[in-house]
C-alpha positions in Angstrom: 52.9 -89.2 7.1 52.8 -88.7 3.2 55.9 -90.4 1.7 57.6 -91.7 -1.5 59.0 -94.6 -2.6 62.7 -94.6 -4.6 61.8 -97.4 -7.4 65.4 -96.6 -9.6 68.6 -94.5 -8.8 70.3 -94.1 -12.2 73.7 -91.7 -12.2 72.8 -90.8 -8.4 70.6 -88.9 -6.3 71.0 -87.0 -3.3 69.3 -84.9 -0.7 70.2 -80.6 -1.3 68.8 -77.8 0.9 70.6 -74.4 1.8 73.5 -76.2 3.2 75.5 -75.6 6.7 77.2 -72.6 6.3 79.2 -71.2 9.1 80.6 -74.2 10.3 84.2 -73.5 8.6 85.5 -73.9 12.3 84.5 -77.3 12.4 86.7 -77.8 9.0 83.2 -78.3 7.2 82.0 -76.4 4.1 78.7 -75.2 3.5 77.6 -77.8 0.7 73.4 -77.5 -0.6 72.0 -77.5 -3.8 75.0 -77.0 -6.4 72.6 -74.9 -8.9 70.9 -72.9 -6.3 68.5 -70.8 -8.4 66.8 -74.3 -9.7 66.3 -76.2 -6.2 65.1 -72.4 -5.2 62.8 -72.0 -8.5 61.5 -75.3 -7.6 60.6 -75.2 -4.0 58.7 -72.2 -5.0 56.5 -73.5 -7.7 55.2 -75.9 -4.9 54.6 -73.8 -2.2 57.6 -74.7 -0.2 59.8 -72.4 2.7 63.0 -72.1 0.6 64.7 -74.1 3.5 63.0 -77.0 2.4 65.1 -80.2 1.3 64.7 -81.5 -2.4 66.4 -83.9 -4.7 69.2 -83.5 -7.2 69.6 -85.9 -9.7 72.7 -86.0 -11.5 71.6 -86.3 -15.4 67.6 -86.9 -13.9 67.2 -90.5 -14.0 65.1 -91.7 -10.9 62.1 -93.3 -10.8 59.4 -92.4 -7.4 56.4 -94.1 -6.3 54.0 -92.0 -4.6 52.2 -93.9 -1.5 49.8 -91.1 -0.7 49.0 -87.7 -2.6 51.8 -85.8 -3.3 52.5 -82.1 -5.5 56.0 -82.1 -6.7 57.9 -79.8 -9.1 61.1 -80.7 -11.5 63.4 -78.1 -12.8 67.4 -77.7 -12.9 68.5 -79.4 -16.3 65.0 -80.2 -17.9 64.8 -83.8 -18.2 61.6 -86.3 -20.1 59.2 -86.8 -17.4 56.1 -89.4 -17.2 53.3 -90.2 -14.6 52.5 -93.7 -14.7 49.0 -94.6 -12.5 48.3 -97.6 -10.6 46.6 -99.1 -13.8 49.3 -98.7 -16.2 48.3 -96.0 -17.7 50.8 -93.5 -19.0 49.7 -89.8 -18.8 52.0 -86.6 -19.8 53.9 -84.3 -17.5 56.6 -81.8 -18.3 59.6 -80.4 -15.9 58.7 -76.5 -14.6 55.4 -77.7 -14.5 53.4 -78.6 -11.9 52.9 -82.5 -11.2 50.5 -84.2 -9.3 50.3 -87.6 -8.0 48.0 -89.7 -6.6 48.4 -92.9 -4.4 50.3 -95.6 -6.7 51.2 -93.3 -8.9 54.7 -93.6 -10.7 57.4 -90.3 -11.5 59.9 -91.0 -13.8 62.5 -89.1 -14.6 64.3 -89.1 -17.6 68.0 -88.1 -18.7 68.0 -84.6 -20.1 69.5 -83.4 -23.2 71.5 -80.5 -22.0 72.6 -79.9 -18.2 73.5 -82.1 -15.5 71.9 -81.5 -12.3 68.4 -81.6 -12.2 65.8 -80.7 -8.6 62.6 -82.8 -7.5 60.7 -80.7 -5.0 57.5 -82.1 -3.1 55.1 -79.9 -1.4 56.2 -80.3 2.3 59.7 -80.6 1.8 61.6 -83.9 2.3 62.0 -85.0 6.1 65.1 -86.8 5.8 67.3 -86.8 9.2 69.1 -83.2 9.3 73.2 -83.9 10.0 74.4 -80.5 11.8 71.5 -78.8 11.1 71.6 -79.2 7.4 69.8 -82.0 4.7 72.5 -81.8 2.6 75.2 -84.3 1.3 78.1 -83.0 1.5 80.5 -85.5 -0.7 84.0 -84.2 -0.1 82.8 -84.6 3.6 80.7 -87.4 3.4 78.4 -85.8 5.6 74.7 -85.6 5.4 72.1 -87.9 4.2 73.7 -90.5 2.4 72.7 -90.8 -1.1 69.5 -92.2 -2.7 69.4 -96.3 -3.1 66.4 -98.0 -4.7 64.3 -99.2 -2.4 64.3 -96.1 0.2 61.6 -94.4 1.7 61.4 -90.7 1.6 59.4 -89.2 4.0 57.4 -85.9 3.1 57.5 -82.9 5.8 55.6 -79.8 6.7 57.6 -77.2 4.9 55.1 -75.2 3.1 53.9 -72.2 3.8 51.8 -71.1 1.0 49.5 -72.6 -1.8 51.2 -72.8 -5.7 50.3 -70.1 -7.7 50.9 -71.2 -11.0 50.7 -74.4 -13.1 54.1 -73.9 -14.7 57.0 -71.3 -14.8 59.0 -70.8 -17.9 62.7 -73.0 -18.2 65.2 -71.1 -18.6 66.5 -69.9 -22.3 69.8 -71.3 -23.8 72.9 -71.9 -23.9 71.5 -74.1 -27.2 73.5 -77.2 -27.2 75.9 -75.4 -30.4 76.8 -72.7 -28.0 79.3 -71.9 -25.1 77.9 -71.4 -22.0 79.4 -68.0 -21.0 80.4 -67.5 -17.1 80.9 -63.7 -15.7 83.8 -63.5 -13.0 84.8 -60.7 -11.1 88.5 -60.4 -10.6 91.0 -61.0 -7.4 91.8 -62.1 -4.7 94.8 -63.4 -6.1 95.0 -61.6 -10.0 97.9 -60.1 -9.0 100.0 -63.1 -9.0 99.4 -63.8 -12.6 100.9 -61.9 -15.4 98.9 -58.7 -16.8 97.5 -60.6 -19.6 95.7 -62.8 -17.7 92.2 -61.7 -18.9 93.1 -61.6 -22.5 94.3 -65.5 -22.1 90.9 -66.0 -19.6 88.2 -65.0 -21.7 89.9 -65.2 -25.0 89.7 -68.3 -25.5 87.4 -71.4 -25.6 87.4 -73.7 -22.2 86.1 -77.2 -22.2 85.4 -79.1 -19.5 86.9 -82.0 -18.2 86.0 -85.7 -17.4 87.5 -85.2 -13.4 84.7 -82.7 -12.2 82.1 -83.1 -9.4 80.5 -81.1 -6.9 83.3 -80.4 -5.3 84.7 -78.5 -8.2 84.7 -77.9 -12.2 88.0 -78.7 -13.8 88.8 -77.0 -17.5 91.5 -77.1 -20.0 92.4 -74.5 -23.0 94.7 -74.2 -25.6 96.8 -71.9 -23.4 97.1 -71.8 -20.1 97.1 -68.8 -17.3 100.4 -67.9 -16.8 101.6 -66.9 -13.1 104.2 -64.1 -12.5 104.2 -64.8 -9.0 105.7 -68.6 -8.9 106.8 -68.9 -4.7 104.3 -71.3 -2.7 101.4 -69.9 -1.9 100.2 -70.7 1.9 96.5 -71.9 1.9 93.8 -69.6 2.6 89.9 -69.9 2.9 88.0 -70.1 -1.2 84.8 -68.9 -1.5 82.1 -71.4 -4.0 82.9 -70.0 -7.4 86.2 -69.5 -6.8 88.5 -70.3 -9.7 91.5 -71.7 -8.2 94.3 -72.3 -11.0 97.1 -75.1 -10.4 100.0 -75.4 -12.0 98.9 -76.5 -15.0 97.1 -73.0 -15.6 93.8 -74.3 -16.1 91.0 -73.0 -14.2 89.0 -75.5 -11.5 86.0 -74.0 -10.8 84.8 -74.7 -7.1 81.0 -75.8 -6.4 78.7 -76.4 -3.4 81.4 -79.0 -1.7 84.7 -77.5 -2.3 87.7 -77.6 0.5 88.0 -74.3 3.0 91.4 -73.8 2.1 93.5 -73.9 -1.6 96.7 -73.9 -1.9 96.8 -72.3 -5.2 95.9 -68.6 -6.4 92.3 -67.8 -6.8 92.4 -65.5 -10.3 88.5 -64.9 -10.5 85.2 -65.3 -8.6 82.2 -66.8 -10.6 79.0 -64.6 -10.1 76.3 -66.0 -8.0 74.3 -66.7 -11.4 77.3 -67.8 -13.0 77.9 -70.5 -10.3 74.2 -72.4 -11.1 75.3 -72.8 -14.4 78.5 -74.1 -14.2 76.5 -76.4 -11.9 75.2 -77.7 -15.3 78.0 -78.2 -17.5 78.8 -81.7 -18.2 82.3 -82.8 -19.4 82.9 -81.5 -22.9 81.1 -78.3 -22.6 82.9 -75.3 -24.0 82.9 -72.4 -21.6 83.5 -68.9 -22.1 84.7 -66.2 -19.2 83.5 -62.9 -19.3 85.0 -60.1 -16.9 83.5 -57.3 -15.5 85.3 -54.7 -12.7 
């Protein structure tokens, strides 16, 4: 069996595919890949089922040794990327591209400059041990494959089903590092229990992101906050990924792949499926900008 080698594990690494959804009667979320469209985009590019397992690297950072040959892809948050050989020799490679490597060969992975989550596929998918029926780690859980540690060895699967058809794909344009990243919502379930300026205060505003934010969820703060006109205790209730739940504090938390089932606070909007990938990518201090439609 093909595998790879984890040489170095920098701000953590874990194993992502499409998650376990349905199992919310179990008291489990549905976890996977946080940006969803990358860890697609990059199962694709190599040929891979889109069940297939890859890595996501929290600011890149890892470092994989390649005991046989092996096609991998790297996309998400575009990080520096080099191919060291067996002989020391230092030859280029790119993220969205396609990379190749042959026994001995070295992938490192740099940290980007912009973004926060970026996707290492392999042709064949990564055979780690499936935990209810999923590769995933989920962390509010601590369910699934545990994280990467140097010195593991990652098997590689039989999850292709086609041949790559390109050498490279084009990254994704913007936000440039000057600009907001802006995030479309959709209103409800809960709008109702804020007061009727709640969209003015929402998307009026620059949001920046906080230092207490995972992938379980996104916190923000503003200038000025949402203001409820419903104030009585709300009972919890099932929150869908991209949910922003607001606490008392009127701030926004923005729930990812590993958010709870339940919230016990008022859900004002719902990030768009797009929307959710990026706010996958925002680091803390990012400014964020809300944009409603319906």
């Amino acid at each position: 069996m093909s595998t790879l080698t984890v040489l170095r594990v920098g701000f953590g690494v874990t194993t992502q595919d499409l998650g376990r959804p349905g199992l919310s009667d179990m008291g489990l979320g549905a976890a996977g890949a946080a940006d969803r469209g990358s860890a697609a985009l990059a199962n694709r590019v190599v040929g891979n089922r889109p069940d297939a397992a890859v890595l996501e690297a929290l600011l890149g950072s890892v470092t994989l040794r390649a005991d046989s040959h092996v096609v991998a892809a790297v996309t998400g948050a575009a990080p520096p990327v080099h191919v060291t050989r067996a002989d020391g020799s230092v030859r280029g490679a790119a993220a969205y591209e396609i990379v190749t490597l042959d026994p001995g060969d070295t992938l490192d992975i740099g940290v980007p400059d912009t973004g926060l989550r970026t996707y290492v596929a392999v042709r064949g998918g990564f055979a780690v041990a499936p935990v209810l029926g999923s590769r995933s780690w989920d962390s509010l859980a601590q369910l699934g494959p545990a994280p990467l540690v140097a010195g593991d060895v990652l098997d590689i699967g039989n999850a292709a089903d086609a041949w790559p058809v390109v050498d490279a794909v084009a990254p994704p344009l913007g936000p440039w590092p000057w600009e907001s990243v802006v995030l479309d919502v959709v209103p409800g379930p809960r709008d109702d229990w804020f007061t009727p300026g709640w969209r003015t205060t929402l998307t009026g505003q620059d949001h920046h992101v906080t230092q207490d934010s995972d992938r379980v969820g996104v916190r923000t703060t503003a200038a000025e906050p949402l203001v409820r006109a419903v104030t009585h205790e709300l009972p919890s209730e099932g929150v869908e990924t991209g949910s922003l739940q607001v606490p008392p504090a009127g701030f926004p938390v923005l729930f990812l792949a590993d958010h709870p089932l339940t919230g016990g606070y008022p859900v004002v909007a719902v990030l768009t499926p797009g929307s959710v990938d990026r706010a996958a990518q925002l680091r803390p201090g990012d400014t964020v900008r809300f944009r409603v439609s319906g």
